[in-house]
N, C-alpha and C positions, 0 to 999 in steps of 0.2 A: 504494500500500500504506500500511497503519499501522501502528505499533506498539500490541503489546496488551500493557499487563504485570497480570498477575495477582496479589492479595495475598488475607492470610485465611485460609490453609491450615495446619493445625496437631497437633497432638495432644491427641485429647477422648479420653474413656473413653465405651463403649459407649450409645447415647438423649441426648447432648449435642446441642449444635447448633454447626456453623458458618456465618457467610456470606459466600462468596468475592465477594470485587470485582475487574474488569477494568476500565481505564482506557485509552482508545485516544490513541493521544498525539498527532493530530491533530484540530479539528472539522471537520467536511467540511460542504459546500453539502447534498450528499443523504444521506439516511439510510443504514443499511443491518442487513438480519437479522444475529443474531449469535448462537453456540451454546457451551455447555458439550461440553465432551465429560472422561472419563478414561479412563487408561490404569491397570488394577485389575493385581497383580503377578503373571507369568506369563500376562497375556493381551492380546488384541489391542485398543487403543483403540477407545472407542464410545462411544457419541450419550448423553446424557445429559439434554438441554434444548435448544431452539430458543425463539428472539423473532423476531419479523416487523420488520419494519425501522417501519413505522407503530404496533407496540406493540398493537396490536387481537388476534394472536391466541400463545399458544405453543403446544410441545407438548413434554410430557416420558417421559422414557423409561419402560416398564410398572414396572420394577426400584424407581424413586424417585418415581411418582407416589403426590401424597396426602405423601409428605415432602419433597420440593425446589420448588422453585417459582424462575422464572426471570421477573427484572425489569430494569427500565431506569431510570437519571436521564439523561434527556435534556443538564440545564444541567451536570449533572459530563460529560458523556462517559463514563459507567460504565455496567457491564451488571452485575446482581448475579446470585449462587445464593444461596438461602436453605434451608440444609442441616438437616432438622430430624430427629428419631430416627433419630439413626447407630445404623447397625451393622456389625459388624466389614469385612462383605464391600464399606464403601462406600471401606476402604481405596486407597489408587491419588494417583495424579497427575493434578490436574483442570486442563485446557488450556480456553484461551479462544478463541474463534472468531470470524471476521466474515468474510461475505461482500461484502468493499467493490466488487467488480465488479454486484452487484444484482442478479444473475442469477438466484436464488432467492427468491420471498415466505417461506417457510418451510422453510430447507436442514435436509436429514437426516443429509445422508453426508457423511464427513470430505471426501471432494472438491469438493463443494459451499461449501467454503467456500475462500477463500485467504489469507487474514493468521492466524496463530498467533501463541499467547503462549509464551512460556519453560512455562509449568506450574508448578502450586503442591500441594506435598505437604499430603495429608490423610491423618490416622494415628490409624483409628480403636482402641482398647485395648479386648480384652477382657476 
């Protein structure tokens, strides 16, 4: 396992932008997919962005494509979101993900992955 800790998360008023950074606190021999997901208040966590462990493909959820966009630095060990025209409903707690067993090229479903981060609050103002 790794640790993931997440940073970046904040309070914008509504078409700001944030960009959440996760930082895995080991470097490992192999790569591995890693996902955003949030938990939005009163409801059940969900998929929000995947990366492929080799960075060739991702895929984001219908809700935030076209605004979020999910990237890698390899030499930091960081997975980024790139949070662009918030709106109120992207309020929630955004968790970091990684599939370090490899088992997925492109995991979807929170079980598909097995190292979480604590989560980092975003608060969008209307």
């Amino acid at each position: 396992q790794v640790q993931l800790v997440e940073s970046g998360g904040g309070l914008v008023p509504v078409g700001d932008s944030l960009r959440l950074s996760c930082t895995a606190s080991r470097r490992t021999g192999n790569r591995y997919s890693m996902g955003w997901f949030r938990q939005r208040p009163g409801k059940e966590r969900e998929f929000v962005a995947t990366i492929s462990w080799n960075d060739r493909e991702t895929v984001h959820a219908d809700s935030v494509k076209g605004r979020f966009a999910i990237s890698r630095d390899s030499a930091k060990n960081t997975v980024y979101l790139q949070m662009n025209s918030l709106k109120f409903d992207d309020t929630g707690v955004y968790y970091c993900a990684a599939d370090v067993s490899g088992t997925y090229y492109l995991p979807l479903k929170a079980t598909d992955f097995d190292s979480w981060g604590q989560g980092t609050q975003v608060t969008v103002s209307s």
